[in-house]
N, CA, C and O atoms as a DFTB+ gen file, in Angstrom:
332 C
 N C O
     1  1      60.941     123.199     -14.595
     2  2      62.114     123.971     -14.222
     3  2      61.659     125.384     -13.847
     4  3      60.762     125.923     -14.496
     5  1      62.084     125.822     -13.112
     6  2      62.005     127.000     -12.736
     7  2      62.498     128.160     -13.271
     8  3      63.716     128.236     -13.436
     9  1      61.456     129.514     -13.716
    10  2      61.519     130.147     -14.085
    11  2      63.107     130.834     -14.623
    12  3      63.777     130.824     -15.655
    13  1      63.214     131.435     -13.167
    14  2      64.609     132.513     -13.012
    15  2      65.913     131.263     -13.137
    16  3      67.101     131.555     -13.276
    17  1      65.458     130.069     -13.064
    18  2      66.738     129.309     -13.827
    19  2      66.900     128.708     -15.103
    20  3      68.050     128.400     -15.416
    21  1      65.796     128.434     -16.061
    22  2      65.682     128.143     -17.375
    23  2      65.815     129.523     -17.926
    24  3      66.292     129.392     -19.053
    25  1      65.571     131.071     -17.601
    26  2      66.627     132.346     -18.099
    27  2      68.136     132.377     -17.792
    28  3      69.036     132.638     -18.591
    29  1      68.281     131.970     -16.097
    30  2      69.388     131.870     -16.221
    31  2      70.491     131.249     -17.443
    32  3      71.366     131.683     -18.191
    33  1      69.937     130.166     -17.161
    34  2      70.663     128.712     -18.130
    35  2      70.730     129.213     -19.832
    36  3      71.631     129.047     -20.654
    37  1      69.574     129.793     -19.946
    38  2      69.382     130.069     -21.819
    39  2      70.136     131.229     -22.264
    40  3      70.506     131.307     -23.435
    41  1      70.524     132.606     -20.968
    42  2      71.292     133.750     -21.358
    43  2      72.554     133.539     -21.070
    44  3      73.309     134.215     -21.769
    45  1      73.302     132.546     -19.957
    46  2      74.575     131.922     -19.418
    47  2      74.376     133.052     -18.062
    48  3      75.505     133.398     -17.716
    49  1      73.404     133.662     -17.280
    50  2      73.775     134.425     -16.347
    51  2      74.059     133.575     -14.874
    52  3      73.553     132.519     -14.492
    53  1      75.039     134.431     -14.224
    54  2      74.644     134.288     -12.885
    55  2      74.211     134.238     -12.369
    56  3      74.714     135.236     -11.853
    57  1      72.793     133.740     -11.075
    58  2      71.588     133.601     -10.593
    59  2      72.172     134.569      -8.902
    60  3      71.487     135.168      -8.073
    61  1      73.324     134.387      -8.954
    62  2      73.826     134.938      -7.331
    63  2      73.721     136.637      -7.928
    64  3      73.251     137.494      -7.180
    65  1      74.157     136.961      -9.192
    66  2      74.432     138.351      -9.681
    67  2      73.459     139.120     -10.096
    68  3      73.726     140.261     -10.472
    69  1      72.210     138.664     -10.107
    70  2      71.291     139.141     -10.265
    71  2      70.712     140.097      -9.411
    72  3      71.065     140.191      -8.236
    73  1      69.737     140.907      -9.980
    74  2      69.151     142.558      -9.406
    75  2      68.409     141.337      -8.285
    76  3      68.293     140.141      -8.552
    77  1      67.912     142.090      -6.845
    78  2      67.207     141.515      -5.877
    79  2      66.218     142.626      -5.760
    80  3      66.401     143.046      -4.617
    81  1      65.267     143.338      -6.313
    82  2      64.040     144.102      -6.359
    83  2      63.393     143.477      -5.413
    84  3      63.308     142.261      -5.239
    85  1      62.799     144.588      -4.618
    86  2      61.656     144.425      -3.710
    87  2      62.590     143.350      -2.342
    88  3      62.001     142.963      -1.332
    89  1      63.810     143.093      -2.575
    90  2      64.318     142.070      -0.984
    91  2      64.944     143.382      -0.224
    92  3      65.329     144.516      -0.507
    93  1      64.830     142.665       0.730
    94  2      65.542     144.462       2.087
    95  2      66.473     143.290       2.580
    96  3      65.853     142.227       2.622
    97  1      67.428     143.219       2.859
    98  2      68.797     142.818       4.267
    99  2      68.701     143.674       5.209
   100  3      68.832     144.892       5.092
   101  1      68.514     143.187       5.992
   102  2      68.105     143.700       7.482
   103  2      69.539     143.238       8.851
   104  3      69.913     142.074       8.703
   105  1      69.980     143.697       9.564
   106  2      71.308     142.798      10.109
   107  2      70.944     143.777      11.453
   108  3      71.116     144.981      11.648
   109  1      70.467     142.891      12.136
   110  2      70.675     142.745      13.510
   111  2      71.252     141.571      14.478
   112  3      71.546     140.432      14.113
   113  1      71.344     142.090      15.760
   114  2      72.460     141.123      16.860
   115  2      71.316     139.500      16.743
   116  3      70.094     139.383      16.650
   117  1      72.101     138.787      16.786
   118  2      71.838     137.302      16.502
   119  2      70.276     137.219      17.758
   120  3      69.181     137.078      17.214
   121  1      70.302     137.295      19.032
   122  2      69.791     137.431      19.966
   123  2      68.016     138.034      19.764
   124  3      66.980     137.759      20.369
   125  1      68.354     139.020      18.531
   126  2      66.609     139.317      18.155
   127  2      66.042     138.991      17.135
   128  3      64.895     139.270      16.785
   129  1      67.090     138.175      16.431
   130  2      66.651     137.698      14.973
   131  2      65.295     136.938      14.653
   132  3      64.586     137.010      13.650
   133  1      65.125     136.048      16.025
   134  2      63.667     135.532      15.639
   135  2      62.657     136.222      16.196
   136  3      61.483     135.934      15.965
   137  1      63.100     137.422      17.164
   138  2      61.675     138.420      16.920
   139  2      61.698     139.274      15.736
   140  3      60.595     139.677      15.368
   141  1      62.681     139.624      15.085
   142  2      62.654     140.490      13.762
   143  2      61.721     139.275      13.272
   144  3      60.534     139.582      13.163
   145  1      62.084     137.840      12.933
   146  2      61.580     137.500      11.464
   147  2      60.189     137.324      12.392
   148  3      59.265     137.912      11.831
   149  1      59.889     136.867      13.292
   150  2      58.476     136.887      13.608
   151  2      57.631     137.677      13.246
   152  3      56.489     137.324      12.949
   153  1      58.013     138.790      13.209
   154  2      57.105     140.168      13.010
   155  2      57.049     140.269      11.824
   156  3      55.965     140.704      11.435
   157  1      57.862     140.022      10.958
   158  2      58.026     140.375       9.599
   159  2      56.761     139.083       9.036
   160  3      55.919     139.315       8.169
   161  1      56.904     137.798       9.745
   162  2      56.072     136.935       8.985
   163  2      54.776     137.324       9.806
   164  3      53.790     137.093       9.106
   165  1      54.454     137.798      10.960
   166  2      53.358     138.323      11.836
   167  2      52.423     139.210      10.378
   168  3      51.274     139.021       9.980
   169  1      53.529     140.217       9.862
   170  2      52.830     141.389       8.682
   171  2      52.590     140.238       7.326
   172  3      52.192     140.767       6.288
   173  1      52.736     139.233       7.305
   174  2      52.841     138.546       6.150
   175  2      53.816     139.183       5.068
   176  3      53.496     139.622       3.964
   177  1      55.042     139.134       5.622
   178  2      56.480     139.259       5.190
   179  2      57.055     138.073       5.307
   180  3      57.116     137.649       6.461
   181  1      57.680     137.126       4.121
   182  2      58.295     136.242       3.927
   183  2      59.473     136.852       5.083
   184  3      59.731     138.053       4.999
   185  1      60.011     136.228       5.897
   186  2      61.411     136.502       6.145
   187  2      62.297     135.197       6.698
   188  3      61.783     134.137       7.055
   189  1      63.930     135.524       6.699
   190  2      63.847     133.740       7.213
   191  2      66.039     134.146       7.248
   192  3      66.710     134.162       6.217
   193  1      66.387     134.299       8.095
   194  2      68.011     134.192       8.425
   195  2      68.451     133.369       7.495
   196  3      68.107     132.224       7.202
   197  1      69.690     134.468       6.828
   198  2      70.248     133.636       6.047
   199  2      71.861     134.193       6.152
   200  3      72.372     133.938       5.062
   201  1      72.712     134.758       6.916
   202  2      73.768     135.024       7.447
   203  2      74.180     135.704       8.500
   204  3      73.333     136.447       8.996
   205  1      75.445     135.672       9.098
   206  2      75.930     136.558      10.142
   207  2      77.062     137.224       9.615
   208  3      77.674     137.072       8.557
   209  1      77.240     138.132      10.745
   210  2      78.503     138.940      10.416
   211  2      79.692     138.435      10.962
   212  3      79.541     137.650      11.898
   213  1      80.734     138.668      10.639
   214  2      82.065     138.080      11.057
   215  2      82.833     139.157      10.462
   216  3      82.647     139.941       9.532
   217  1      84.300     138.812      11.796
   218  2      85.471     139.741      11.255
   219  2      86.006     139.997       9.737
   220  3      86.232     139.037       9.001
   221  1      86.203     141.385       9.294
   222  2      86.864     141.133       8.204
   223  2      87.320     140.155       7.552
   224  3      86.962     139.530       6.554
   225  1      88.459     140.098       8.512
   226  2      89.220     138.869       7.814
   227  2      88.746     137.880       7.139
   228  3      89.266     137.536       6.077
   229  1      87.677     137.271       7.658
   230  2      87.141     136.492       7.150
   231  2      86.657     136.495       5.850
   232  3      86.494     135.362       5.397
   233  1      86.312     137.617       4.941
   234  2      85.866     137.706       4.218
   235  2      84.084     137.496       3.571
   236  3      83.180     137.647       4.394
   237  1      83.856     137.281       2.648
   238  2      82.771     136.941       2.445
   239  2      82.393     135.381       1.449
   240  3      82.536     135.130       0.253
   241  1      81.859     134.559       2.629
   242  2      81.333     133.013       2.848
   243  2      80.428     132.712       2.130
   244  3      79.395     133.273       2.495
   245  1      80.271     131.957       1.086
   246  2      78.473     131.056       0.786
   247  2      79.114     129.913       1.284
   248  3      80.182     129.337       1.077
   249  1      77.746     129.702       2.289
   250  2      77.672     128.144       2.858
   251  2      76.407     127.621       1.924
   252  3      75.264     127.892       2.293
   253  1      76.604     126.956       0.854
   254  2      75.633     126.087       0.141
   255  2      75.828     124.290       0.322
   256  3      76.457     123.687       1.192
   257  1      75.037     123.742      -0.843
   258  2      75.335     122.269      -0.871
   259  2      76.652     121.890      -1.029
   260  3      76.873     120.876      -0.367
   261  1      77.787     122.356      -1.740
   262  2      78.963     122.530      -1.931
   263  2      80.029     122.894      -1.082
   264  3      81.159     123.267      -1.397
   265  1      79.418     122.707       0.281
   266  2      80.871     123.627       1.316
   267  2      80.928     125.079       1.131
   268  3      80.058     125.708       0.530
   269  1      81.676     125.448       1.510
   270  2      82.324     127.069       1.973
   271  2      82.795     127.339       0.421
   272  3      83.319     126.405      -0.186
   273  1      82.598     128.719      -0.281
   274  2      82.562     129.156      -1.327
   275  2      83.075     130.683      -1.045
   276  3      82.535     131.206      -0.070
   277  1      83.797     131.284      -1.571
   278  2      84.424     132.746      -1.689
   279  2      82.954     132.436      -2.433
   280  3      82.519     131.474      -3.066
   281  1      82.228     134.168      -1.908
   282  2      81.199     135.082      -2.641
   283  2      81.797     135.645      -4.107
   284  3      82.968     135.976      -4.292
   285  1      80.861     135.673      -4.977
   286  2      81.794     136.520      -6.303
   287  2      81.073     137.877      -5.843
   288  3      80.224     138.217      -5.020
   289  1      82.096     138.625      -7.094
   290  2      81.792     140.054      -6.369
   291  2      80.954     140.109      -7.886
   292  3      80.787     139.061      -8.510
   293  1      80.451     141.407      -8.409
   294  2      79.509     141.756      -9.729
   295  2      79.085     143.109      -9.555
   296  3      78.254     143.753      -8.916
   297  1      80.117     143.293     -10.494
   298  2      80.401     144.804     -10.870
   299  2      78.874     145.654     -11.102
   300  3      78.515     146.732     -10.628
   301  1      78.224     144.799     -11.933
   302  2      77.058     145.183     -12.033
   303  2      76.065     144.162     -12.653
   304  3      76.565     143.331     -13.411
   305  1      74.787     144.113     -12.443
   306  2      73.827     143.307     -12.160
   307  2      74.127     142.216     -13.528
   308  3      74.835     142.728     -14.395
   309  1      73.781     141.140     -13.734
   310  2      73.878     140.223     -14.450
   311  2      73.152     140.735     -15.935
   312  3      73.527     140.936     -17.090
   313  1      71.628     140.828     -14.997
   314  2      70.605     140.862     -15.946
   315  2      70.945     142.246     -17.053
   316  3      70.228     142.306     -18.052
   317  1      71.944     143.252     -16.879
   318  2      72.623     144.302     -17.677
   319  2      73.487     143.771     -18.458
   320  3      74.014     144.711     -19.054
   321  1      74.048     142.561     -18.881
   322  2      74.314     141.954     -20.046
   323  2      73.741     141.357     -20.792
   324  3      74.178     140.529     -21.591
   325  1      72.328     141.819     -20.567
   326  2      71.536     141.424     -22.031
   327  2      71.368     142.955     -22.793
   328  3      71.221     143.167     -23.997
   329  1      71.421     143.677     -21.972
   330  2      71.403     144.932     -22.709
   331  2      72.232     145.594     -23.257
   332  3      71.914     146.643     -23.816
């Protein structure tokens, strides 16, 4: 089992609410996205599209194994309820 999910599982945290140290979100027009991640994996930077932007309205989407999911929101980082 994997690390950051056998903590998850043993403290009851959220794995989505968690601190993201050291990740950058980067959001550019759809059109240069695979020269952004090229370059990024060119520097030996993991990188790899993982959303777009859309109207408000729409709100905010997880597309996982599960279908379309309202995002939770988290007031503050998960891993700050152990402390």
């Amino acid at each position: 089992m994997p690390m950051c999910q056998r903590l998850c599982e043993t403290y009851r945290l959220d794995p989505l609410g968690l601190i993201a140290s050291g990740s950058l979100l980067i959001t550019v027009p759809q059109e240069q996205a695979q020269d952004v991640i090229g370059a990024c994996r060119a520097a030996g930077i993991d990188c790899a599209a993982i959303g777009r932007v859309t109207e408000p309205e729409a709100g905010l989407v997880l597309k996982g194994p599960n279908g379309d999911e309202k995002l939770p929101r988290y007031d503050q980082d998960e891993v700050a309820k152990l402390f």
